[in-house]
C-alpha positions as CSV (number, residue, x, y, z in Angstrom):
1,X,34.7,55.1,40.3
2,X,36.5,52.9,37.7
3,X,35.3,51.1,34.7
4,X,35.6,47.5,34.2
5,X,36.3,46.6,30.4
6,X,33.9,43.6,30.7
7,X,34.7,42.8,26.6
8,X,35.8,39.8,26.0
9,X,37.1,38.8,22.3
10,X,35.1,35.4,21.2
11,X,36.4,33.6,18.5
12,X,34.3,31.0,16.3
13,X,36.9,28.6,15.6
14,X,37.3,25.6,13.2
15,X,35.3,23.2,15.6
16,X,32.9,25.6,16.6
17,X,31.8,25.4,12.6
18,X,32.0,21.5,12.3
19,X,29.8,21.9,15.4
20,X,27.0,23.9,14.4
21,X,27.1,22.4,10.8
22,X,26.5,19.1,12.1
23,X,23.8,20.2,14.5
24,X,21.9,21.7,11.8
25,X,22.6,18.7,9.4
26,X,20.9,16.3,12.4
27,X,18.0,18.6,12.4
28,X,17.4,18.4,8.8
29,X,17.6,14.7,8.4
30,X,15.5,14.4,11.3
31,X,13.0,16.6,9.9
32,X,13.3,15.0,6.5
33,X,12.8,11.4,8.2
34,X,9.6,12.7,9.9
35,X,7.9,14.5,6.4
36,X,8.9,11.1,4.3
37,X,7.3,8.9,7.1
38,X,4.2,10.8,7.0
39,X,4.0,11.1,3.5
40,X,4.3,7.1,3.0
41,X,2.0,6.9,6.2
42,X,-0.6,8.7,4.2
43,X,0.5,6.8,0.4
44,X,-0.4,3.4,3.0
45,X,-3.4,4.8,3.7
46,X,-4.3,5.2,0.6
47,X,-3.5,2.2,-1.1
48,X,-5.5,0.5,2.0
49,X,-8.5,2.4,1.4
50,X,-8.8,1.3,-2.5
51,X,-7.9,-2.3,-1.9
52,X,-10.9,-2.3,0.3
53,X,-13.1,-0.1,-2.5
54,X,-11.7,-2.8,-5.1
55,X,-13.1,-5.6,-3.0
56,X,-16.3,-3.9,-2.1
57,X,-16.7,-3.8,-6.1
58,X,-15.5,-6.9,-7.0
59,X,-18.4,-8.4,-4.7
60,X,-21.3,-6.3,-5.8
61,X,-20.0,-7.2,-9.4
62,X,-18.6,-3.9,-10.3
63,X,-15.8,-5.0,-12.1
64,X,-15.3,-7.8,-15.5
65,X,-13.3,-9.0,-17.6
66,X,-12.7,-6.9,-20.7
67,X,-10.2,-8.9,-22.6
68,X,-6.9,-8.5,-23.2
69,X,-3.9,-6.0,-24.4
70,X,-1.1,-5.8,-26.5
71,X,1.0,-7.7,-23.6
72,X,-1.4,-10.2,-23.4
73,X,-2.7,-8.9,-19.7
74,X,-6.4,-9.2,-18.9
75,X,-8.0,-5.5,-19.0
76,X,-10.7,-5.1,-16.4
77,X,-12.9,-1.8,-15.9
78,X,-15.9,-0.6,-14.0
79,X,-18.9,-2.6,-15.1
80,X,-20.5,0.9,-15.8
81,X,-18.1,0.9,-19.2
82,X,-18.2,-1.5,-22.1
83,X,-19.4,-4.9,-21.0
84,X,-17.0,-7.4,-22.9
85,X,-17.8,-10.4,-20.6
86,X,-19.6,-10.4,-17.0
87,X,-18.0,-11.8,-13.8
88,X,-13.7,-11.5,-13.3
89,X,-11.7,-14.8,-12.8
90,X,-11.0,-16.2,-9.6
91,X,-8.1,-14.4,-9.4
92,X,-5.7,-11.8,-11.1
93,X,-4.7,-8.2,-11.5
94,X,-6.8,-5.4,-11.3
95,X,-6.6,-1.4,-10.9
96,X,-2.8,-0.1,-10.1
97,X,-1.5,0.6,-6.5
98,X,0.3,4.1,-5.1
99,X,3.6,2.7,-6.1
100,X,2.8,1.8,-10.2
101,X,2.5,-1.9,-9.2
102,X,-1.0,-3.9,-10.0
103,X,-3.5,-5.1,-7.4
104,X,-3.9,-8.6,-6.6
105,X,-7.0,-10.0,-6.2
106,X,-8.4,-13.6,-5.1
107,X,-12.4,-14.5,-4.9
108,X,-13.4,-17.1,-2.8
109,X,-15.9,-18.9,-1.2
110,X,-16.1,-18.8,2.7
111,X,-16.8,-21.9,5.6
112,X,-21.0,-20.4,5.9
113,X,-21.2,-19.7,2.1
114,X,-20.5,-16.0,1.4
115,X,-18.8,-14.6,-1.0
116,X,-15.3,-13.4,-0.2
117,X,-12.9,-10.8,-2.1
118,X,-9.2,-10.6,-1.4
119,X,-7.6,-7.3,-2.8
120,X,-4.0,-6.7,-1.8
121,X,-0.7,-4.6,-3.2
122,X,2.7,-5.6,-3.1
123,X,3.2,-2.2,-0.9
124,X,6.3,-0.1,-0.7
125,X,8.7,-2.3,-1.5
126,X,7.4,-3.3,-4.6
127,X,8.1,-6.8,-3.7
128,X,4.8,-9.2,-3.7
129,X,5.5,-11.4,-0.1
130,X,1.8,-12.5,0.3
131,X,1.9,-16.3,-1.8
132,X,0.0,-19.0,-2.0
133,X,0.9,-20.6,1.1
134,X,-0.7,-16.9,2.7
135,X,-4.3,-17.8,1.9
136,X,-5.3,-20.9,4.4
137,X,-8.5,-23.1,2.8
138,X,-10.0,-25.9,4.4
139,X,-10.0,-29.2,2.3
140,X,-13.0,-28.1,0.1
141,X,-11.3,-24.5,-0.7
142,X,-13.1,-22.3,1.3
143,X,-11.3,-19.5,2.5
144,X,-10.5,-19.9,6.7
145,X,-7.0,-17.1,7.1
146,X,-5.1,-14.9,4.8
147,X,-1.8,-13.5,6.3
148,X,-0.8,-10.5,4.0
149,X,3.2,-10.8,4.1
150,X,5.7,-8.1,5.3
151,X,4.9,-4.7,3.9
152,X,2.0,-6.3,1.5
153,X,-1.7,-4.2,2.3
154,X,-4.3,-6.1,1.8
155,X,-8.4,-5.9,2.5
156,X,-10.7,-9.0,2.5
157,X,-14.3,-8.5,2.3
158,X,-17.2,-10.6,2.5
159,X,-20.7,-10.3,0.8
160,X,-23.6,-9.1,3.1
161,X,-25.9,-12.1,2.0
């Protein structure tokens, strides 16, 4: 009977390294990639859910005017605080999104007659795309389209009258 020396000497060379470092480099950067996507999935979310709370309140008359501050912006609160003045302008700032930026808000008027509020954010980007050219009116001003533009989140409600 004779043995068999079945060792073989394996040496991790100089490529061998590179390799493995850059596999495990893809790996993390991939899962990186895939936690930020769902984290700013989820910051979205958010930001879409309060533009649609913002509306909600700004047709049930939940929010005002409350004058203005040191920089000259308009202040607006919950109606349930301090009542300065009642009602909000037909448009402006209001509440702050995810990202530190203000809300946008229009109020309208729609083709049957209800009420319309138009809450959007200037999204991720910080970068306000949706203009005046977004929000279509027919030629007495009543609201017919808005087209929030690129990464802008936006919520338009109507009033249940």
């Amino acid at each position: 009977m004779s043995i068999i020396n079945t060792e073989e000497k394996h040496i991790f060379t100089t490529s061998d390294t590179v390799t493995v470092l850059g596999l495990m480099l893809g790996v993390g950067l991939l899962v990186f990639s895939i936690v930020t996507n769902a984290m700013n999935n989820q910051t979205t979310g958010k930001a879409q859910i309060e533009t649609q709370r913002l509306a909600l309140q700004i047709l049930s008359g939940g929010y005002q005017f409350k004058g203005l501050d040191k920089n000259q912006t308009e202040v607006r609160g919950l109606a349930s605080e301090r009542r300065v003045e009642p009602g909000l302008t037909p448009s402006g700032r209001i509440g702050v999104d995810p990202w530190g930026e203000p809300y946008f808000y229009r109020s309208f008027i729609d083709q049957s007659g209800q009420k319309v509020a138009v809450v959007y954010s200037s999204g991720p980007d910080l970068k306000s795309e949706t203009s005046e050219s977004s929000f279509v009116t027919d030629k007495d001003g009543h609201l017919v389209s808005v087209r929030f533009e690129g990464d802008d989140i936006g919520s338009i409600q109507k009033s249940m009258q």
